[in-house]
Z-matrix of the N, CA and C atoms (Angstrom, degrees):
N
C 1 1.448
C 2 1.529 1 111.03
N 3 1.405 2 118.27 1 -50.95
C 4 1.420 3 118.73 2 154.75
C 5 1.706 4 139.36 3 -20.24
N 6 1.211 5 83.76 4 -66.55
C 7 1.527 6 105.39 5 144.45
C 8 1.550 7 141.89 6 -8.76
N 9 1.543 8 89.69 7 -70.44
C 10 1.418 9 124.37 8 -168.77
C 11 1.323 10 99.84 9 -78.53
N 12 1.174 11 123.78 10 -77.23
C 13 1.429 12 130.70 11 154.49
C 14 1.836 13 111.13 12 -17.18
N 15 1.221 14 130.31 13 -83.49
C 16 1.555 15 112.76 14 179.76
C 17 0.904 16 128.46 15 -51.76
N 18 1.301 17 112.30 16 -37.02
C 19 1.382 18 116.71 17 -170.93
C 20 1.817 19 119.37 18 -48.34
N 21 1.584 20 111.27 19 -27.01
C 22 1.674 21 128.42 20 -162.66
C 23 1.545 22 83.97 21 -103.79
N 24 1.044 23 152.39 22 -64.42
C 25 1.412 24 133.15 23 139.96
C 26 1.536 25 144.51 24 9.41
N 27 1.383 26 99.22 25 -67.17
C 28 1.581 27 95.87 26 158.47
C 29 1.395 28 115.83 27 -78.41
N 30 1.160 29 138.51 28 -22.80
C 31 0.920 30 125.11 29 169.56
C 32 1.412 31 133.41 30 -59.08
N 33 1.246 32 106.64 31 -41.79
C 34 1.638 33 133.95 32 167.92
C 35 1.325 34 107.43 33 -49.77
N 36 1.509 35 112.82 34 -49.17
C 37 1.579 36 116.39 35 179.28
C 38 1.820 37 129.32 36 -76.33
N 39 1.798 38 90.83 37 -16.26
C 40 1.444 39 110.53 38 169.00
C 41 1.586 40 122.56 39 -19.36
N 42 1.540 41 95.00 40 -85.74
C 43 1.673 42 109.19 41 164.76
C 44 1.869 43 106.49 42 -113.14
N 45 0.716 44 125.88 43 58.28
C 46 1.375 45 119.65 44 -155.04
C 47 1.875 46 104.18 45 -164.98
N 48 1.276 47 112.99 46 134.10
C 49 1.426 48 112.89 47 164.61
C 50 1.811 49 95.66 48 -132.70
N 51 1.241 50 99.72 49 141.45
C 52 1.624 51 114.72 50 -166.36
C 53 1.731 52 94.47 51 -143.74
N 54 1.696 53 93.33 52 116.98
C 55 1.796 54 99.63 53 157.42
C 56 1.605 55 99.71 54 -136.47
N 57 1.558 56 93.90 55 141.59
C 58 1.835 57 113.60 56 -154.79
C 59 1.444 58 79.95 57 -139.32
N 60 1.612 59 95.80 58 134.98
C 61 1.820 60 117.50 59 134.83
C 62 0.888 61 111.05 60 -71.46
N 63 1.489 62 147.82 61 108.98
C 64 1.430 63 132.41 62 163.84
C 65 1.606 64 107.30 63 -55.62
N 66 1.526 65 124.15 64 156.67
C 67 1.257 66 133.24 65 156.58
C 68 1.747 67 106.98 66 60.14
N 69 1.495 68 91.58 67 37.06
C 70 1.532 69 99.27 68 -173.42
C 71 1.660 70 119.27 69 -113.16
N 72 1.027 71 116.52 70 1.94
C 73 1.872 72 141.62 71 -172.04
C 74 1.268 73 108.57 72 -123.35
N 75 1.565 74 98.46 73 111.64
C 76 1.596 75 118.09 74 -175.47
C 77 1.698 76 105.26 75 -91.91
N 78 1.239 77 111.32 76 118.47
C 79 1.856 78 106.34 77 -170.95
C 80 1.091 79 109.29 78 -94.49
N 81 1.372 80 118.76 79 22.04
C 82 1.528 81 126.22 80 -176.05
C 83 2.022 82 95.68 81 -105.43
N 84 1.460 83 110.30 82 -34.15
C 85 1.714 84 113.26 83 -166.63
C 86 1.598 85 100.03 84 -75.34
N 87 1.244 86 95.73 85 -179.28
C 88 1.140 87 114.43 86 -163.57
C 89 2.095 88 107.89 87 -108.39
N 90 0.910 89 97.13 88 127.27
C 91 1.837 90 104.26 89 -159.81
C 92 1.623 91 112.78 90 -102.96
N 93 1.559 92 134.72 91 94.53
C 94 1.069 93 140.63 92 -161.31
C 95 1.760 94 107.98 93 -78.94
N 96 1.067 95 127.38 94 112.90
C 97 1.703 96 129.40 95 178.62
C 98 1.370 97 115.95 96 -129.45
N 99 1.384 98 92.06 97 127.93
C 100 2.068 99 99.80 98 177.04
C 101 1.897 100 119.14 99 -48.17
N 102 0.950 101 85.66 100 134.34
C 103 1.554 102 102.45 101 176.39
C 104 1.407 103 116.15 102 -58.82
N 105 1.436 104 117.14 103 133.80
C 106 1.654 105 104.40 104 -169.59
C 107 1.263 106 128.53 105 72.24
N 108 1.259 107 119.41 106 175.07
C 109 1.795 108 123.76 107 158.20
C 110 1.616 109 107.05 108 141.88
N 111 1.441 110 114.31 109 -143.34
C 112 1.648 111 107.44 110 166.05
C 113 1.208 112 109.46 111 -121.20
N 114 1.540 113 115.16 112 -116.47
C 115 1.881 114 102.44 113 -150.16
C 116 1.761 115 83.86 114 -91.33
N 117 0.591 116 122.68 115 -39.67
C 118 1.610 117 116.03 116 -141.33
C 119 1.886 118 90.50 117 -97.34
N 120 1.321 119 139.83 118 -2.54
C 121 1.607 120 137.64 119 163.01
C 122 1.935 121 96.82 120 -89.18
N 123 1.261 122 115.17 121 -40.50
C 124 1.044 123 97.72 122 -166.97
C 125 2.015 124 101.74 123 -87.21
N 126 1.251 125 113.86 124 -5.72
C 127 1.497 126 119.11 125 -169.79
C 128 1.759 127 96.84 126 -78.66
N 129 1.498 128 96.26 127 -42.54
C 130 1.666 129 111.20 128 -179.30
C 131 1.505 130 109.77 129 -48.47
N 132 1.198 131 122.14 130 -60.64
C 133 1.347 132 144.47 131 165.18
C 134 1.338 133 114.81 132 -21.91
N 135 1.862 134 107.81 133 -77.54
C 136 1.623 135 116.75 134 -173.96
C 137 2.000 136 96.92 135 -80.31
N 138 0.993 137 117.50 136 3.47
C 139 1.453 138 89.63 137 -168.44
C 140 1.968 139 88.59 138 -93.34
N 141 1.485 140 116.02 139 -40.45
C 142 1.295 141 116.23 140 160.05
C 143 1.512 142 130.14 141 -17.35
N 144 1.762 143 90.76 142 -65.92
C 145 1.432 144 114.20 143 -158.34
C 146 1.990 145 91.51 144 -72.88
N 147 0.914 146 112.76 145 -32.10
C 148 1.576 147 123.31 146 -170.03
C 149 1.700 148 94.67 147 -76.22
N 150 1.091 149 116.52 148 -32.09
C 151 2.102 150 111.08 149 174.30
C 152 1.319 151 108.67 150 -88.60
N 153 1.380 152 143.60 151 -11.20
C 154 1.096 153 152.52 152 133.01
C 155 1.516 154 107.54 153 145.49
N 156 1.285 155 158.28 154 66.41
C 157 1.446 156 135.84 155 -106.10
C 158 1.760 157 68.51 156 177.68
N 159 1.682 158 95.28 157 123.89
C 160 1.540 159 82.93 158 166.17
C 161 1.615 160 98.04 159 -104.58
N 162 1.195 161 106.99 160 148.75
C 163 1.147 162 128.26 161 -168.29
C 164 1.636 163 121.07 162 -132.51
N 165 1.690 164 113.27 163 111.37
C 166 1.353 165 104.56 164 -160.95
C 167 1.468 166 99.01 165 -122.15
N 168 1.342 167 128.02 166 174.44
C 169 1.436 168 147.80 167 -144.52
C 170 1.622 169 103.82 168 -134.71
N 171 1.259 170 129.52 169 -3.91
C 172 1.504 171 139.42 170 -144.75
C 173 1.555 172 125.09 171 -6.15
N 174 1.344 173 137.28 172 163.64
C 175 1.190 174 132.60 173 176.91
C 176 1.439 175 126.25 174 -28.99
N 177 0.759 176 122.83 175 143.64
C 178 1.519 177 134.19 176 156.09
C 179 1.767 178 119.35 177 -61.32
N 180 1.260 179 131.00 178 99.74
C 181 1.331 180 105.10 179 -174.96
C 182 1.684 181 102.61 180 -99.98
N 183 1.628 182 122.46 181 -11.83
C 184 1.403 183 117.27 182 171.07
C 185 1.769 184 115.24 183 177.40
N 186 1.111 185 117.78 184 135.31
C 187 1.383 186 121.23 185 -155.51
C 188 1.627 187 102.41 186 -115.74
N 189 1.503 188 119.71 187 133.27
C 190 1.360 189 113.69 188 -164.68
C 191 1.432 190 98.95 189 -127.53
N 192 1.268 191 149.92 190 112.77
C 193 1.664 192 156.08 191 -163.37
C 194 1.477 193 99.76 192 -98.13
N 195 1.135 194 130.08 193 104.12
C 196 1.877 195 121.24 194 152.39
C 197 1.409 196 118.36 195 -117.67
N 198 1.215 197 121.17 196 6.91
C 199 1.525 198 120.28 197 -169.29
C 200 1.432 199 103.30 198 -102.73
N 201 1.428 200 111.79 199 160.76
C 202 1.372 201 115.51 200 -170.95
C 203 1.738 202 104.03 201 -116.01
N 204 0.995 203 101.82 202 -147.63
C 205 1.648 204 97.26 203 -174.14
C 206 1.634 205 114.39 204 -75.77
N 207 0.922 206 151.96 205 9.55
C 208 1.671 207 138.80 206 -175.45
C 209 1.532 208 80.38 207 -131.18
N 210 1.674 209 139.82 208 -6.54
C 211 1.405 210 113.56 209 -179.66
C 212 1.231 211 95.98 210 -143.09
N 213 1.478 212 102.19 211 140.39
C 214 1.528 213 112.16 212 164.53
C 215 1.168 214 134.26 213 -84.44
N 216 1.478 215 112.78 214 77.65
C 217 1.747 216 109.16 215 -160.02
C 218 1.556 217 123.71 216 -74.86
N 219 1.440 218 106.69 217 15.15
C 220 1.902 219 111.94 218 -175.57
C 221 1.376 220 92.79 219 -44.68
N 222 1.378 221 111.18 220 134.92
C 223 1.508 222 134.41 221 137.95
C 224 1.527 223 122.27 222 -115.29
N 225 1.606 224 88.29 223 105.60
C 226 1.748 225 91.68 224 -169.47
C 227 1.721 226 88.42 225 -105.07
N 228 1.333 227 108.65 226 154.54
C 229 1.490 228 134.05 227 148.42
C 230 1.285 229 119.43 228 -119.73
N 231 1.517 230 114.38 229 124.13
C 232 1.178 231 146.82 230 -161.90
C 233 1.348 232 113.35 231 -121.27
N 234 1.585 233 115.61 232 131.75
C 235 1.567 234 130.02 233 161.79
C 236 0.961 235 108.25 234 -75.61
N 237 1.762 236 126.55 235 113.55
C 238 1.579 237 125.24 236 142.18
C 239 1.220 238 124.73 237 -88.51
N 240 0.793 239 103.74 238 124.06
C 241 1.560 240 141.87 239 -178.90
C 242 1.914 241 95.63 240 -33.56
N 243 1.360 242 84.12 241 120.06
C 244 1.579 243 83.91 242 167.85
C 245 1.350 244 125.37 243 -52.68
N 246 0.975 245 109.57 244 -39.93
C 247 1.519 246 104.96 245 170.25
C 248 1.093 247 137.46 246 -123.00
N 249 1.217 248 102.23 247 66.02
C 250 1.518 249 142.82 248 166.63
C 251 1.453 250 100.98 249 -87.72
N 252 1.548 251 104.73 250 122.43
C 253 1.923 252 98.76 251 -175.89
C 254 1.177 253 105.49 252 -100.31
N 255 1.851 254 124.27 253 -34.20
C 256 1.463 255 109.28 254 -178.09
C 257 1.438 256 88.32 255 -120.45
N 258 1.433 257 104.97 256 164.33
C 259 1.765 258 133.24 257 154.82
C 260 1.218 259 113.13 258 -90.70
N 261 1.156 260 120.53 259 125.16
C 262 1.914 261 139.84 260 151.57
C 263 1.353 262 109.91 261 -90.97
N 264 1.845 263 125.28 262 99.08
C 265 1.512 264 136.51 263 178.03
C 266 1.405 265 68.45 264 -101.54
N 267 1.852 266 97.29 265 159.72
C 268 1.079 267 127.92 266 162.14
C 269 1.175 268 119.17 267 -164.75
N 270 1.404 269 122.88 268 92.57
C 271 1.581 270 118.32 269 163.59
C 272 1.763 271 128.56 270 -69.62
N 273 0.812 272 101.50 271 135.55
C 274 1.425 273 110.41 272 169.04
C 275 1.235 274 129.63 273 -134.98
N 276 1.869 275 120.35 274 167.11
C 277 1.455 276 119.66 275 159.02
C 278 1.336 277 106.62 276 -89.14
N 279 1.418 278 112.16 277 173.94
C 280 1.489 279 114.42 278 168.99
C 281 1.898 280 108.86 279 -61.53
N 282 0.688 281 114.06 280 -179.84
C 283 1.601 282 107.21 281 -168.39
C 284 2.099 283 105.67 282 -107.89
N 285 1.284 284 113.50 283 169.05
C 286 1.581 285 84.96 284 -177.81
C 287 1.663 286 85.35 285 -144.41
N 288 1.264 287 105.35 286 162.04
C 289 1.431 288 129.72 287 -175.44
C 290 1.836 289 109.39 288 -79.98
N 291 1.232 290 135.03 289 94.35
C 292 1.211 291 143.96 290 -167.36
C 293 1.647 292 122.34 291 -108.04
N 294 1.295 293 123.00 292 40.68
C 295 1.500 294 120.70 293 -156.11
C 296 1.580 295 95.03 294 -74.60
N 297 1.084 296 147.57 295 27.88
C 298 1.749 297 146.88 296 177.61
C 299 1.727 298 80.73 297 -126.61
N 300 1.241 299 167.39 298 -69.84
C 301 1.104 300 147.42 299 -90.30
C 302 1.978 301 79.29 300 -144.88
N 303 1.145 302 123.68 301 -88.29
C 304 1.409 303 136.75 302 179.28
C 305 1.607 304 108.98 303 -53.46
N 306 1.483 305 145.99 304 -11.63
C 307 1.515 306 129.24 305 -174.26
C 308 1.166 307 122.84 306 4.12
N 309 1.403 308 100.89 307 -77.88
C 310 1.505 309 125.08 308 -165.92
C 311 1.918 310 115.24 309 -100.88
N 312 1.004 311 104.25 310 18.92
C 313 1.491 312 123.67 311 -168.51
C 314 1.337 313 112.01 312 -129.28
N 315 1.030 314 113.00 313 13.92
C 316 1.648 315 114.43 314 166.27
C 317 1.888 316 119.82 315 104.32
N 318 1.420 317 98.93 316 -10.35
C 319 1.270 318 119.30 317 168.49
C 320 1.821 319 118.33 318 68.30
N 321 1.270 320 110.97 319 14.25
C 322 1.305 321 140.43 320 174.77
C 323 1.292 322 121.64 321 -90.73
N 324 1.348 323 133.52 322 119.17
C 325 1.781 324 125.06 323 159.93
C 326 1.446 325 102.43 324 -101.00
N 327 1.679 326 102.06 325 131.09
C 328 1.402 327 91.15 326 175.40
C 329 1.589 328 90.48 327 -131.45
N 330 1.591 329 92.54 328 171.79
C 331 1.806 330 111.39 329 -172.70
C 332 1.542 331 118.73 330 -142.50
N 333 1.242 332 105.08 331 89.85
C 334 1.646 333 94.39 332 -172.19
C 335 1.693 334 116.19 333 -152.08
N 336 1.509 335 110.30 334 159.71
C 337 1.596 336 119.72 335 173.51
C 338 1.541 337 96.36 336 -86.88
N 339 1.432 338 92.94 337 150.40
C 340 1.859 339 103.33 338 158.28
C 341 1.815 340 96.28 339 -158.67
N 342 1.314 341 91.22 340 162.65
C 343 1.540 342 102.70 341 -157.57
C 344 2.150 343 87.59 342 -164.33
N 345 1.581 344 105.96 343 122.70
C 346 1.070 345 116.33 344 155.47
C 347 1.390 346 115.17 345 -109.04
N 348 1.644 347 106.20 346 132.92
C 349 1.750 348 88.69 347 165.86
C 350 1.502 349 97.49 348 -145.46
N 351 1.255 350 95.47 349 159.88
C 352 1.725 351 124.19 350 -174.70
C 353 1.524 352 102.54 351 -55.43
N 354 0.799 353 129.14 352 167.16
C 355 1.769 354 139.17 353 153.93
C 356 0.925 355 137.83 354 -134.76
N 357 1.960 356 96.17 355 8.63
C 358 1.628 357 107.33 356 169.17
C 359 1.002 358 99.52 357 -121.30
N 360 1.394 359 148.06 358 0.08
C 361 1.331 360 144.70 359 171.73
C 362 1.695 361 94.16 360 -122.81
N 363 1.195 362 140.36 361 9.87
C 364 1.457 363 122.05 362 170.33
C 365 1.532 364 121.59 363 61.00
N 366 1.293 365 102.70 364 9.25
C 367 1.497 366 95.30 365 -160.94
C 368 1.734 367 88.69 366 -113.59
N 369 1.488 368 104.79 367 169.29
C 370 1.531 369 127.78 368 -179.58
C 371 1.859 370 102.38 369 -82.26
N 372 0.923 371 143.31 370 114.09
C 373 1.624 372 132.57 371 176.88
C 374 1.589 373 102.14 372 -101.56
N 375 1.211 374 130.10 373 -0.04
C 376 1.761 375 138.44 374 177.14
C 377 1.331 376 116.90 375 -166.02
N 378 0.901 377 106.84 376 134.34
C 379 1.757 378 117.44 377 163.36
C 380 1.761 379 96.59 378 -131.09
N 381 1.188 380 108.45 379 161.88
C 382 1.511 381 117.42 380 -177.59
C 383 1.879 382 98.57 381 170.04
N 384 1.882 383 81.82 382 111.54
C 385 1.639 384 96.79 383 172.50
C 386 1.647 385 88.74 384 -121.53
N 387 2.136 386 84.09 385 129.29
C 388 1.426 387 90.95 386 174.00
C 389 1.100 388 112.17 387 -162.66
N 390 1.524 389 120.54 388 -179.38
C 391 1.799 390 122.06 389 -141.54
C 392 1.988 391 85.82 390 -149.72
N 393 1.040 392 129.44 391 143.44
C 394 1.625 393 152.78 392 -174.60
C 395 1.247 394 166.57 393 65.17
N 396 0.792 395 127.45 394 175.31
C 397 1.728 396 126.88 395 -154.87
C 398 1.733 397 109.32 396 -24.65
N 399 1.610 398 93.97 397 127.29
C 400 1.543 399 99.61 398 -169.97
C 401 1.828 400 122.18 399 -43.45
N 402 1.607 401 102.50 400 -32.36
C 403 1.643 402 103.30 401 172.39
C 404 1.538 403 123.92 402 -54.18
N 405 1.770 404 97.44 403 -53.88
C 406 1.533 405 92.90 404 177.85
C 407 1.353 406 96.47 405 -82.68
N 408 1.070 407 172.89 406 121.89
C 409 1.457 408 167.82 407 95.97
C 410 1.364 409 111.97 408 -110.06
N 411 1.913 410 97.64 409 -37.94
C 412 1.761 411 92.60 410 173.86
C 413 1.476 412 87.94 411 -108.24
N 414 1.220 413 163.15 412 44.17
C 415 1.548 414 139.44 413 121.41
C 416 1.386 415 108.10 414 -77.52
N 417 1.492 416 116.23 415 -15.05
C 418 1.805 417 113.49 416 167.08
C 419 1.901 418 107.37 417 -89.37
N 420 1.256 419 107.25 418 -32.49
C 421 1.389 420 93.97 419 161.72
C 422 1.461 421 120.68 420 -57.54
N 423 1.500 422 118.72 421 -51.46
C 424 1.662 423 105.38 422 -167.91
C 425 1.701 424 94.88 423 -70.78
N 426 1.362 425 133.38 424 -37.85
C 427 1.651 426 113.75 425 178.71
C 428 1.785 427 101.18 426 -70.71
N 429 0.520 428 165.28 427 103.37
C 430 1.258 429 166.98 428 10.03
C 431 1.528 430 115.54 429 -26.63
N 432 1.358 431 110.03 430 -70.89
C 433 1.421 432 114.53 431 -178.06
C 434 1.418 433 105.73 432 -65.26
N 435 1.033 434 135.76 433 -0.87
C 436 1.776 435 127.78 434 156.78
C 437 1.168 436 95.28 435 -76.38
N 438 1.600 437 134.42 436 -63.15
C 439 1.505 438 123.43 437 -153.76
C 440 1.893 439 87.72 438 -79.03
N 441 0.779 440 164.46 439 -19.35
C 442 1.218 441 155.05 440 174.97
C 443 1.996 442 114.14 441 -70.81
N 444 1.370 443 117.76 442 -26.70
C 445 1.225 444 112.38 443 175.56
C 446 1.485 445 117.54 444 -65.98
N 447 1.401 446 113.11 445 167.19
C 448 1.365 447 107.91 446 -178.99
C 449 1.799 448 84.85 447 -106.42
């Protein structure tokens, strides 16, 4: 049983650093996430919305363009919703095409921060900086978000 248990552990820690509240994500609240992004902001999003988690994007209050073609310089400011209980940040790189490394894994390299935090307790309930192939990246997202439900 020991075993079983590390074994999903090291793996996680492979390319991956993960700190969890366990039993800290209420699936009843309401979950605030940035608008846009690449695979793994918008994967964050539907893999949510797919565990049942409503999950909102909030208004737009004004959108500012300075980047030219190789950068996307949008600066949007956004209303969250007062009652919005947690935040979904997510940094990322653009994502890259890997068919030698990913084959059978979705054929994606991805590279990114994510960080949930509460907004009624102020506190951080996840951080997770991590590096690979888009398949396993969200089968380590939903084990996280299992040990994260209450």
């Amino acid at each position: 049983m020991k075993r079983f248990i590390i074994f999903p552990i090291l793996m996680l820690a492979a390319c991956n650093s993960v700190y969890v509240k366990p039993q800290s994500l209420d699936k009843t609240q309401i979950i605030y996430a940035q608008r846009g992004g690449y695979a793994m902001k918008r994967s964050i999003k539907e893999t949510l919305e797919k565990r049942g988690y409503n999950v909102v994007v909030g208004k737009l209050k004004n959108n500012i363009n300075f980047g030219g073609e190789d950068f996307d310089g949008d600066i949007e400011r956004n209303e969250i919703p007062h009652n919005a209980r947690y935040i979904v940040k997510v940094a990322e790189r653009r994502e890259k095409f890997n068919p030698f490394w990913c084959p059978l894994n979705g054929f994606w390299w991805w590279n990114f921060n994510v960080s949930i935090a509460d907004q009624k307790t102020g506190t951080e309930i996840m951080t997770w900086r991590g590096r690979g192939c888009a398949r396993s990246s969200l089968q380590k997202l939903n084990a996280i978000l299992d040990e994260l439900e209450k």
